[in-house]
C-alpha positions as CSV (number, residue, x, y, z in Angstrom):
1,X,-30.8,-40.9,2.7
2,X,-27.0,-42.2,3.4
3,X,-24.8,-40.6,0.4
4,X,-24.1,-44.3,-0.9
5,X,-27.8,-44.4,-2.1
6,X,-28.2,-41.5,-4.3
7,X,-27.8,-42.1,-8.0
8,X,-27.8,-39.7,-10.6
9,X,-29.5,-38.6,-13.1
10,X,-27.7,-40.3,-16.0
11,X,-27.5,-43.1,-13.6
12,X,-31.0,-43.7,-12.7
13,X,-31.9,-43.3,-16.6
14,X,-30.0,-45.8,-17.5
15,X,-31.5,-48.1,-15.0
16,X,-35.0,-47.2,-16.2
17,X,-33.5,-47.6,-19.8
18,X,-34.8,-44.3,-20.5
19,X,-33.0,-41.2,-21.7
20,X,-31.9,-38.7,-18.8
21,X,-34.6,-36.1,-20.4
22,X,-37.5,-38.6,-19.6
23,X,-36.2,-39.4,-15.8
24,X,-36.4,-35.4,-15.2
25,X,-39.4,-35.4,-16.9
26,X,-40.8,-37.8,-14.0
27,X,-39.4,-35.9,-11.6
28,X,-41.3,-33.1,-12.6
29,X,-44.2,-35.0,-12.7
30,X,-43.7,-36.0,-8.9
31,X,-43.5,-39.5,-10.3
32,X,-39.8,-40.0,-8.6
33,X,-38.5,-38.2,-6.0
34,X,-35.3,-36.2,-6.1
35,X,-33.1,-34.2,-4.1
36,X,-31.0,-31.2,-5.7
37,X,-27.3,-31.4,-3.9
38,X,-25.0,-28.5,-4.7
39,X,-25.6,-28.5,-8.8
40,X,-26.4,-32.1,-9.2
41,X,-29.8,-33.6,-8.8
42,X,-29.8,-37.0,-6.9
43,X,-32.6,-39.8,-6.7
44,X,-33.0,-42.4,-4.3
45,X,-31.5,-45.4,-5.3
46,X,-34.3,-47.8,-4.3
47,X,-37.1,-45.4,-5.0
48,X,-36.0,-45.8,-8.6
49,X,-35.6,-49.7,-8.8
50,X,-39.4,-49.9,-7.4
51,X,-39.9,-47.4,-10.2
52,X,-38.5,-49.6,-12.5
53,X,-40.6,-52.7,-11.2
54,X,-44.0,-50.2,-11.7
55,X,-42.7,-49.3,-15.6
56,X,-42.3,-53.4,-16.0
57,X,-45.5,-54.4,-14.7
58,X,-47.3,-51.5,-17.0
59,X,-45.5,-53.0,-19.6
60,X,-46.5,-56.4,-18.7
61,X,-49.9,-55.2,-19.0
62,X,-49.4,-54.0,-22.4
63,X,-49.0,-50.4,-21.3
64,X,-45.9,-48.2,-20.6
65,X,-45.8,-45.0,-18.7
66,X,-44.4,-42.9,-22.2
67,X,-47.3,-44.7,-23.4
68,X,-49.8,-43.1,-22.2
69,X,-48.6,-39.8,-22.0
70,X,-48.2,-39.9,-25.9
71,X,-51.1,-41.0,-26.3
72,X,-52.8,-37.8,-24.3
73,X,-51.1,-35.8,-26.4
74,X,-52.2,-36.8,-29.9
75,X,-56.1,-37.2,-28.6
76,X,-55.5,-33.9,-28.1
77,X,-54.0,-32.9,-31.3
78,X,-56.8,-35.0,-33.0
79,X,-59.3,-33.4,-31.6
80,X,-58.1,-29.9,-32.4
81,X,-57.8,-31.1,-36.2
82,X,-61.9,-32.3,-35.2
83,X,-62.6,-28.7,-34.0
84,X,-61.4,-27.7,-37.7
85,X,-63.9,-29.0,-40.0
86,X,-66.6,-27.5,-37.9
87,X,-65.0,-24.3,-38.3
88,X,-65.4,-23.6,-42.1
C-alpha cells in the first residue's frame, strides 16, 4: 500500500466516528486490516471507508456493529444471573 494511503489510528476512528479504542478493538477482531510500521499502527485508507459503508448499512438496518457485541455480552451476564436462582 503506497504510504499516502495509510491512516492512523486516531485517524481512521474518527472517520468511523468511533473512539480509537473501538477501531483497535476491530482490528483485533480481524474486522480491519492493519499494518504495525515502526511504533505506529496504520490501516488502509480505503479498507476503512468500505468499513464505514458496512457500519452505515448495519445501521440502516437498525443494527450497528457495537450493537451486537453488547448485546452478546449482557445475554451472557443474564444468563449467569439465570444460573443463580437455580443454585439456592
Amino acid at each position: 500500500m503506497p504510504a499516502s494511503d495509510y491512516i492512523t489510528i486516531r485517524e481512521a476512528a474518527d472517520r468511523l466516528e468511533r473512539s480509537p479504542e473501538t477501531v483497535r478493538r476491530y482490528v483485533a477482531d480481524g474486522l480491519i486490516d492493519a499494518e504495525k510500521i515502526g511504533s505506529q499502527w496504520v490501516l488502509d485508507a480505503n479498507d476503512v471507508d468500505d468499513f464505514a459503508e458496512a457500519l452505515a448499512d448495519d445501521a440502516d438496518d437498525g443494527e450497528d456493529a457495537d450493537d451486537c457485541e453488547d448485546e452478546d455480552e449482557n445475554d451472557d451476564a443474564e444468563s449467569d444471573d439465570d444460573d443463580e436462582e437455580y443454585d439456592e
